[in-house]
C-alpha positions, -999 to +999 in steps of 0.1 A: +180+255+112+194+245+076+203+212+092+170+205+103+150+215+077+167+186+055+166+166+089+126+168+082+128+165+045+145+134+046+119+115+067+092+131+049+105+111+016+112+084+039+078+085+047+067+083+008+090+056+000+074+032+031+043+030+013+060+006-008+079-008+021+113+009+018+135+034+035+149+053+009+148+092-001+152+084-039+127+062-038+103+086-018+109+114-043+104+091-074+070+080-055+060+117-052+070+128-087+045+093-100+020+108-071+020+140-094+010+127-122-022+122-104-029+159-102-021+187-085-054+184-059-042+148-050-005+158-050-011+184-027-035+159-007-006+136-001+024+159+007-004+178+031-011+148+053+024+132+051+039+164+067+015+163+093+016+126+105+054+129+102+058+160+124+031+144+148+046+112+147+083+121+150+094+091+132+127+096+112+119+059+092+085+073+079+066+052+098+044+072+111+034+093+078+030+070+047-003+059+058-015+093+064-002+102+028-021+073+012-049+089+032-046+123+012-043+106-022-073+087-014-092+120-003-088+135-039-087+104-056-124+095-044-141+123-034-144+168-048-119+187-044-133+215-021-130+229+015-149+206+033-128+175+017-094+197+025-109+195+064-118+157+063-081+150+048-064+172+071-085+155+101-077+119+089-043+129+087-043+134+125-062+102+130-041+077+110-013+084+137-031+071+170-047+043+151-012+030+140-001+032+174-034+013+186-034-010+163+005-018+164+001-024+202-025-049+196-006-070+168+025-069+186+015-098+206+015-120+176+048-098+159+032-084+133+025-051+122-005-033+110+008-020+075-018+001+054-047-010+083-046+031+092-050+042+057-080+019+052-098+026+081-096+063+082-102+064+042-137+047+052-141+072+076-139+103+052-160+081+031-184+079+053-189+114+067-179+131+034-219+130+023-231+151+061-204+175+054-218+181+017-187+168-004-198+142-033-180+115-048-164+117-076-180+096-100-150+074-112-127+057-087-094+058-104-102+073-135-106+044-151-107+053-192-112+024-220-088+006-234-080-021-265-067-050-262-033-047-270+008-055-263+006-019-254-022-015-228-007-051-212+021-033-207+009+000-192-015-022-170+016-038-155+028-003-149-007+009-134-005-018-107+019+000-093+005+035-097-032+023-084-014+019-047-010+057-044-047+057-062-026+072-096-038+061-128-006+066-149+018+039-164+043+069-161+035+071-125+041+032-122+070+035-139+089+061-118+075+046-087+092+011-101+124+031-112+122+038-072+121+002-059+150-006-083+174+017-069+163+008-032+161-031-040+161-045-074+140-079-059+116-059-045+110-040-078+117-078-101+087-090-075+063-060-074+058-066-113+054-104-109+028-096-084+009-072-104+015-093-137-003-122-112-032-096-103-037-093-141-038-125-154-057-144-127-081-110-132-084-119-173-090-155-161-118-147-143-137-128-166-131-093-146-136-063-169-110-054-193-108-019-187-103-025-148-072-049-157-053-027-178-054+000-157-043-013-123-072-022-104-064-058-099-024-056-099-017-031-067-028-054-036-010-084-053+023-063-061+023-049-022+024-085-013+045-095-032+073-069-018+057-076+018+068-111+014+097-114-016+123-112+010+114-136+037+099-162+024+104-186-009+091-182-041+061-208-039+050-192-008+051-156-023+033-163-056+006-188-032+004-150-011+003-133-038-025-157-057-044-156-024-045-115-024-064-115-059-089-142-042-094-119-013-096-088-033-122-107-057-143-116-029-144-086-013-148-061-038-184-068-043-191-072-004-173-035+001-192-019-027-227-031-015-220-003+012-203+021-009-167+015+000-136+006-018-115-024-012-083-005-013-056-021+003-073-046+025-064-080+007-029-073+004-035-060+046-053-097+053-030-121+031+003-104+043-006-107+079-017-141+079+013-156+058+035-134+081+019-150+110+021-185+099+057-178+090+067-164+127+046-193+138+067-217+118+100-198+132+098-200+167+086-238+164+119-246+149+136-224+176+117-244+204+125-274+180+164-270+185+163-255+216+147-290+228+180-308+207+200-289+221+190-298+257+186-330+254+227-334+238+246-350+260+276-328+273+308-345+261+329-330+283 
């Protein structure tokens, strides 16, 4: 009974740690201590639904859980904290499992995978219905507060990138969450702040508002692509992927909010999938490339 109880604990952190695309209980805990910073409702929110997709999905990596805990921090993040939204969480929860599966099956044919597609797609959904079932939105997506311009705030931003994934807006957060990916893979953690020092800077180039820069909202997609992608790819590729996810968040930011949704984690979703497409693309033509060689060698014996 003992054995299995830390059995369950153990993917549950593994479950908090894939959101960030590792496998790693240290790194699931640190994500769930920056998660807290958040507040207790969203806390809850996320351990809630990540117990539930795990023990539905039955998958000791995490896999089948982080989506749904990105779920319950989005639950509290964007929307009251009452009954109904406790329902609407507990129901997406559920859902995010079968739509991984579905969606998994599909993009298997081209070998990729569907990442945070679930989280998205059932966030929208509580979105949606939350108004019929009486619960409002909360009136600020992340909390967003004002800030100076200063050596200070640039460096909390670069923090915040990292806390915005789980919908957190704490540098503390983002630290702890980055003191994570460094003891599960130091490149992952040396890329995840290039990628939301990327998101930053192409955001002040572009005239995006201050306040939203410093405090993460254009620095989370870009770093989650830039750990998608640090390990398999080269460094022109990864900063062109990660360039190309603040373009895609830029462009559909504005599109998303004309219908009253968040962009979330759909740019890093798009960009990651196509460069990991045109990468496995690019793989198996060598493959057939040397397979071809190889054939056409004469046999010297």
């Amino acid at each position: 009974m003992v054995l299995d109880i830390i059995k369950y604990i153990q993917y549950f952190l593994h479950g908090a740690s894939q959101v960030v695309l590792q496998k790693s209980v240290l790194t699931g805990g640190l994500c769930l201590t920056g998660i807290a910073l958040g507040g207790n409702s969203l806390f809850a929110g996320a351990c809630v639904s990540l117990v539930i997709a795990t023990v539905i999905g039955r998958n000791c990596q995490g896999l089948s859980g982080f989506n749904a805990m990105l779920a319950g921090c989005a639950g509290f993040a964007l929307l009251e904290p009452t009954f109904p939204t406790w329902i609407l969480i507990i129901i997406g929860a559920i859902l995010t499992v079968p739509i991984r599966y579905i969606l998994n099956r599909l993009l298997k044919r081209i070998n990729v995978t569907s990442l945070t597609l679930p989280f998205i797609f059932v966030t929208w959904l509580m979105l949606a219905t939350a108004p019929a079932l009486g619960i409002s939105y909360k009136i600020s997506e992340s909390g967003i507060m004002a800030s100076d311009i200063s050596a200070v705030s640039i460096f909390e931003g670069l923090l915040k990138g990292l806390s915005q994934i789980f919908l957190v807006n704490s540098w503390i957060g983002g630290l702890l969450i980055w003191l994570g990916l460094y003891i599960s893979d130091r490149k992952s953690a040396l890329w995840a702040i290039i990628g939301s020092a990327t998101g930053m800077t192409m955001a002040a180039a572009s005239g995006c508002e201050w306040d939203q820069i410093v405090n993460g909202i254009w620095g989370f997609s870009a770093a989650l692509t830039a750990i998608a992608l640090c390990k398999n790819m080269s460094t022109l590729l990864t900063m062109a992927a990660i360039a190309a996810t603040f373009i895609s968040q830029f462009a559909l930011s504005p599109i998303l909010a004309a219908f009253g949704m968040p962009v979330l984690t759909l740019p890093f979703c798009i960009i990651t999938l196509i460069f990991q497409l045109l990468h496995n693309l690019r793989c198996n033509r060598s493959l057939r490339l040397a397979r071809t060689a190889s054939d056409n060698t004469p046999d010297r014996n």
